[in-house]
N, C-alpha and C positions, 0 to 999 in steps of 0.2 A: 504494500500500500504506500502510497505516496501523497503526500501534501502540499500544495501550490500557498505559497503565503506569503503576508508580507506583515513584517513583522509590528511595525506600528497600527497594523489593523486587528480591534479589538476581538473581532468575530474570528481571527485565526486563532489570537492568543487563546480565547476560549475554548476553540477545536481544538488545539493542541493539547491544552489543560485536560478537557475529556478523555483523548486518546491514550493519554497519559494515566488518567484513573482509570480507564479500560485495559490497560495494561495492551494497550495494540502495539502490535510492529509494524512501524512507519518508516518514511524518510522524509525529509525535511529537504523542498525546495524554493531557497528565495527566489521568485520568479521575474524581479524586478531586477534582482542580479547575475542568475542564472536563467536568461530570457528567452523561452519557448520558441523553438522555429515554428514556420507559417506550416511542416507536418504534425509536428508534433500537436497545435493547436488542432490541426482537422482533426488529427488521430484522436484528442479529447472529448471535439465536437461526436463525435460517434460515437462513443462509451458514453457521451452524456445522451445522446442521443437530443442534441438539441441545436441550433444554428447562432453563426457570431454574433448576431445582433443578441441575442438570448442570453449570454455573459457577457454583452458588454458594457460597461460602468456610463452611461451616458451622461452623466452629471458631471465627471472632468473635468478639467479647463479644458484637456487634449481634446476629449471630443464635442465641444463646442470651437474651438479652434478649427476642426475640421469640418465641421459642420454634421454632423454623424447623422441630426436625428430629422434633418431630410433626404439622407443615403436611400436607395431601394432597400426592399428586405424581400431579395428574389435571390435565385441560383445565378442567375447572372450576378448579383454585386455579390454574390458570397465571399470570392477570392480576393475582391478589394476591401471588404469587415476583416478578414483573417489576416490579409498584409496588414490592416492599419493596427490589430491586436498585435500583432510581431512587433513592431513599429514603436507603440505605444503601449508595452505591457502593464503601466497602470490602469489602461482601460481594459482589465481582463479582471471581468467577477471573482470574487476570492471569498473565503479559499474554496479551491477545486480540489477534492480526494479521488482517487485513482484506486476502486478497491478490487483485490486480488481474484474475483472471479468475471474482469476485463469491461465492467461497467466503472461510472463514474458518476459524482454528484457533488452539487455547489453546496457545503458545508455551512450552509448560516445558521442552522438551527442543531440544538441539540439532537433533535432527532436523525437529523439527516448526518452525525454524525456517527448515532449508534447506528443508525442504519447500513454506514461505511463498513464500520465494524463486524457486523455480523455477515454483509456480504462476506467479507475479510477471512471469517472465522468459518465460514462453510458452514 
């Protein structure tokens, strides 16, 4: 299992704290410093089963800067949300868990954290 985080955000620090009472085996990745390729992001998009616009942080400065939130949200812009996620890894919903049976899910709530877990856990 794997965690996408960043550490000044409070909802990681949490996820992590739980994973931690769970006694899960993780890995910890700052994703603002160890910054996802535009595969690796689709490869998430598909275990989360959900598309860029779907994690991306649209309140930003980045993506008002870019103007995000009158982008298409088709298969056509797909490839230009996942460059600008590359691009702009603060604009990537966090934390993202990677749990061991090759799904994945956006970590804001506790449950969705035990939920990691027990995928995790078989």
């Amino acid at each position: 299992m794997e965690i996408w985080i960043n550490p000044a955000c409070s909802k990681c620090r949490s996820a992590i704290s739980l994973l931690d009472a769970e006694g899960a085996d993780y890995t910890v990745r700052r994703y603002l410093e160890d910054v996802p390729s535009e595969d690796e992001i689709r490869a998430v998009l598909d275990r989360l089963g959900l598309e860029p616009w779907d994690i991306t942080r649209t309140q930003e400065a980045a993506a008002k800067e870019l103007g995000l939130k009158d982008w298409a949200r088709d298969e056509g812009a797909r490839g230009r949300w996942i460059a600008a996620l590359a691009a702009h890894p603060k604009l990537i919903q966090r934390p993202i868990i990677t749990a061991d049976d090759g799904t994945a899910l956006v970590g804001r709530s506790e449950e969705a954290v035990r939920d990691a877990v027990s995928r995790s856990r078989g």
